[in-house]
C-alpha positions, 0 to 999 in steps of 0.5 A: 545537529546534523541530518543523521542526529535527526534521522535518528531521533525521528526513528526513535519516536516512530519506533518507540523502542530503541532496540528496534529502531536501531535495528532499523537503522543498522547500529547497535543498541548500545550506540544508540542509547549513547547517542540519545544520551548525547545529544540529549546532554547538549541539548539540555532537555529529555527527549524521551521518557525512558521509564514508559514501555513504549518509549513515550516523547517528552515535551521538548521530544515533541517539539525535536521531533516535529522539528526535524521531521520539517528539516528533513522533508526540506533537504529530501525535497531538495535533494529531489529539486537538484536531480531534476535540475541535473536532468534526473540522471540519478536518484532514488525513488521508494515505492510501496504496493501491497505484494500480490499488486506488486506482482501484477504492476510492477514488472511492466512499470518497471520495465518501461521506466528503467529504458528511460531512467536506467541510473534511477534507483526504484526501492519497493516496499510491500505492506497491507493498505493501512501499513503502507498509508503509514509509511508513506505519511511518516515520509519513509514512502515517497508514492504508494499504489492501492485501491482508492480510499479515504485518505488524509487530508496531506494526501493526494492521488492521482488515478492509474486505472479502474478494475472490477471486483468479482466472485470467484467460485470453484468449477461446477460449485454452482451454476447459472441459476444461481445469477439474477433473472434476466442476467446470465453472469450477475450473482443473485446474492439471496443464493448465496449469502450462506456460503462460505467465504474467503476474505482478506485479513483486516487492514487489507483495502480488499476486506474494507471493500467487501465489507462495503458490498456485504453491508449493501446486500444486508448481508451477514457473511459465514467468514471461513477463512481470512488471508492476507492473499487475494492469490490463496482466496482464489485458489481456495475458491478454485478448489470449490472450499469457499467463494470469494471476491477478488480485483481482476488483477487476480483473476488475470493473473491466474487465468489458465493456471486453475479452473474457477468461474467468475460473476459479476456482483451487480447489475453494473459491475462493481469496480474501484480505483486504484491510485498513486498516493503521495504527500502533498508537502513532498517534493514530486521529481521528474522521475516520480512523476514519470513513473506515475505517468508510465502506470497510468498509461499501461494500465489504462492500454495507451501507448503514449509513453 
């Protein structure tokens, strides 16, 4: 079989349909199931039990896939290996982030890496947090960025930069009396924990991260909306509907646009990471590494690049 045969089955097995995994693949239906009908007759074996909904692995299904997934990686590795070689004039590099911080990141990134590599494609991918995750261990990825996290153990990161998480509350909601004695801007949680809230929908690393901090304060919050836009929870909060909390990536982006207040959530602001996450069996080109480097130092305010 050749790199396409795999890529095809591989495809299947993620999918575990055939009419969208072909979709995804830009044939027809019918060509695939020809396909896999094909290459499962020179193969001797069924790949796939076609009587399961979702289309379930055979045995020796398991063992093709897992197969090809290794053939794969190895040509897509040297692929990479090569354009290094020939000074990474050209490539490609798929990049995941979820939308609202591919707003924030991507056109500055974007920007300083295309002086120096403008012959190297960038594809981008948005999702939530756990959608991305997945694509990027199914190798459909090659890094993502997102709030720092547990991860799998053939995963690695690197750190781009450090931002606080705040509460965001509409003009004139409420009031510095609502902070902690002693601390003008640092939000007494007893005062607030029956307010409405605006949170992330689940599988967002935003609602992981407040859950976190509600189960801190012993807090059982009055969920009133849930949304997959930090920038709709914002906006929502500006409008004195609910209160929320927001990564200040959000809160620059609408500075100016909207009048809203922000608190800090503790005595020592309550921040997180936000990495470069890719696979530690992929191979990591020039380019790669180079549009990992040129984040970490806009983001961190170096100029070094």
């Amino acid at each position: 079989m050749d790199f396409k045969q795999l890529s095809y089955i591989v495809k299947v097995a993620e999918c575990q349909n055939i009419t969208k995994a072909a979709k995804e693949l830009f044939i027809s239906q019918p060509s695939l199931s020809q396909f896999l009908s094909k290459t499962e007759e020179e193969l001797g074996v069924k790949l796939f039990d076609r009587s399961t909904n979702p289309l379930t692995l055979t045995y020796s299904g398991k063992k093709c896939v897992e197969a090809a997934k290794q053939i794969l990686d190895i040509n897509n590795n040297l692929k990479k290996e090569l354009e290094d070689i020939a000074g990474c004039q050209k490539g490609q590099i798929v990049v995941g982030i979820p939308r609202e911080r591919g707003g924030y990141m991507l056109p500055p990134v974007l920007k300083e890496f295309k002086k120096q590599y403008p012959e190297v494609e960038i594809q981008t991918a948005e999702y939530n947090t756990d959608l991305l995750l997945e694509q990027l261990s199914q190798g459909r990825l090659d890094v993502i960025f997102i709030p720092e996290r547990n991860l799998d153990s053939e995963l690695a990161y690197e750190e781009i930069y450090e931002e606080e998480l705040v509460l965001v509350t509409g003009d004139g909601v409420i009031d510095r009396s609502w902070c902690l004695d002693g601390y003008a801007n640092v939000i007494d949680w007893e005062k607030i924990k029956t307010m409405p809230f605006a949170v992330l929908k689940k599988g967002h690393g935003g609602r992981r991260k407040c859950e976190e901090i509600f189960s801190s304060h012993n807090i059982e919050p009055v969920i009133a909306f849930e949304t997959n836009s930090n920038s709709t929870a914002l906006r929502m909060a500006a409008e004195g509907i609910v209160i929320t909390m927001v990564p200040e990536m959000t809160v620059r982006l609408f500075q100016g646009a909207q009048r809203f207040n922000t608190y800090s959530l503790d005595k020592t602001p309550v921040t997180w990471k936000v990495v470069a996450v890719y696979r530690k069996a992929a191979y990591q080109n020039l380019a790669q590494k180079e549009f990992i480097k040129i984040a970490r130092n806009i983001f961190q305010g170096r100029k070094d690049y």
